[in-house]
C-alpha positions as CSV (number, residue, x, y, z in Angstrom):
1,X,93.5,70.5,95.9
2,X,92.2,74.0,94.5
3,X,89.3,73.4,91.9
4,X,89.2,75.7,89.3
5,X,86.5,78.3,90.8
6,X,89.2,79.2,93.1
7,X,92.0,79.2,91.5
8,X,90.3,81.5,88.8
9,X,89.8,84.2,91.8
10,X,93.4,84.1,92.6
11,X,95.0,84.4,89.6
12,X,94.2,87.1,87.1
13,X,95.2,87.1,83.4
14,X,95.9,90.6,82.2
15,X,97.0,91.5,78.5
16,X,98.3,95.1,77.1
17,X,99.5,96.3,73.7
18,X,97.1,94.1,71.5
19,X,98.7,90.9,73.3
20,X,102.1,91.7,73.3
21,X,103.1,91.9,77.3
22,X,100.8,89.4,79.1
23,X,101.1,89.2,82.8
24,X,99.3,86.6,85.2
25,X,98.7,88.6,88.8
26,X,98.4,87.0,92.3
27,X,98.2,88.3,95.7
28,X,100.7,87.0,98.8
29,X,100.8,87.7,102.6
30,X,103.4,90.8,101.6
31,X,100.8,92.3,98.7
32,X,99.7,92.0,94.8
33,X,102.2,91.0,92.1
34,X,102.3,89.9,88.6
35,X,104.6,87.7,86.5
36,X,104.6,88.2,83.3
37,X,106.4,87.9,79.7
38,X,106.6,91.3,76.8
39,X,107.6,90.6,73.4
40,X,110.1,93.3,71.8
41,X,108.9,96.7,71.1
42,X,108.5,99.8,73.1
43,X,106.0,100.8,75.7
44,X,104.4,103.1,78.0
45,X,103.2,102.1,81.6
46,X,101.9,104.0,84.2
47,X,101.3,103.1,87.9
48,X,98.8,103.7,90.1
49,X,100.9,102.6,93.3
50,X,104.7,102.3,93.7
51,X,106.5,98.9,91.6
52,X,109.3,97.1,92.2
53,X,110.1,95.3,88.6
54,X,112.3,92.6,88.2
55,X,114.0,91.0,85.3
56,X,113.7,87.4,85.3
57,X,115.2,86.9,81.8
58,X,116.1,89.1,79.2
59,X,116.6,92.9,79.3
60,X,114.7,95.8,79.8
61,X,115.2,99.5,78.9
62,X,113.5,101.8,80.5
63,X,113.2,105.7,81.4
64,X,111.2,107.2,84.1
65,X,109.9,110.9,84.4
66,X,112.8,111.2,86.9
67,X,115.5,109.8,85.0
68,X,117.8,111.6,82.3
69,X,118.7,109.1,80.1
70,X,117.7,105.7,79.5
71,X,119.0,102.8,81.6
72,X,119.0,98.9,80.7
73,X,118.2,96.2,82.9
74,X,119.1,92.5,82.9
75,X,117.9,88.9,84.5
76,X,118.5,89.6,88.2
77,X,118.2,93.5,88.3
78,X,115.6,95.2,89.9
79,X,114.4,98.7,89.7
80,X,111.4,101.1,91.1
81,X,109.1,103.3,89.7
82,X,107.0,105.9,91.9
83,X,103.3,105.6,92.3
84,X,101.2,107.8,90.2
85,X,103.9,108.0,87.3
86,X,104.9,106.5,84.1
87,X,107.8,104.7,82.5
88,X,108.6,103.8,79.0
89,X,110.1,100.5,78.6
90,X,112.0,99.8,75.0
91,X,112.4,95.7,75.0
92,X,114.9,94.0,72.3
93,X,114.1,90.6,72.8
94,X,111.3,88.7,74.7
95,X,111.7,89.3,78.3
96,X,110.0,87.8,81.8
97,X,109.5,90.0,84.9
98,X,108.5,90.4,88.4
99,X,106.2,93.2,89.3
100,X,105.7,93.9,93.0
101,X,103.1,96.5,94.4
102,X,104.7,98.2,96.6
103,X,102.8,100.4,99.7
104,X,102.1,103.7,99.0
């Protein structure tokens, strides 16, 4: 059993937009993630290094400096976004995802 020192240092809470996309991030064998949950409205991320997102549940719309227009994403899709970029997310209802850091 973990006590809770421990488990503290693995898991990190992180909270954007005044509490509206919370995200708990963890590291594995194959790099850093997060999980996390963001309640409808529209955002802008940036990344340091290279994501993978995925949509657990719900949708996400997003656009990234590269892309034209914008595209929409649903529970099971998976999309990247380079490192040292931004992408704006628009999010119509609330929505869980998987963020994996990728190497640069």
């Amino acid at each position: 059993m973990i006590d809770d020192r421990q488990e503290e240092k693995m898991i990190k809470e992180n909270v954007y937009f005044d509490g509206n996309v919370k995200s708990l991030g963890f590291s594995q064998q194959d790099g850093e993630s997060t999980v996390g949950v963001m309640a409808p409205g529209q955002y802008t991320f940036g990344t340091g290094a290279p994501e993978r997102m995925t949509v657990v549940k719900g949708a996400l719309t997003i656009k990234r400096v590269t892309d034209a227009d914008w595209v929409t994403f649903t529970a099971g899709d998976a999309f990247e976004v380079a490192g040292n970029s931004s992408f704006d997310l628009q999010v119509e209802v609330a929505t869980a995802y998987l963020c994996e850091f990728l190497p640069a």
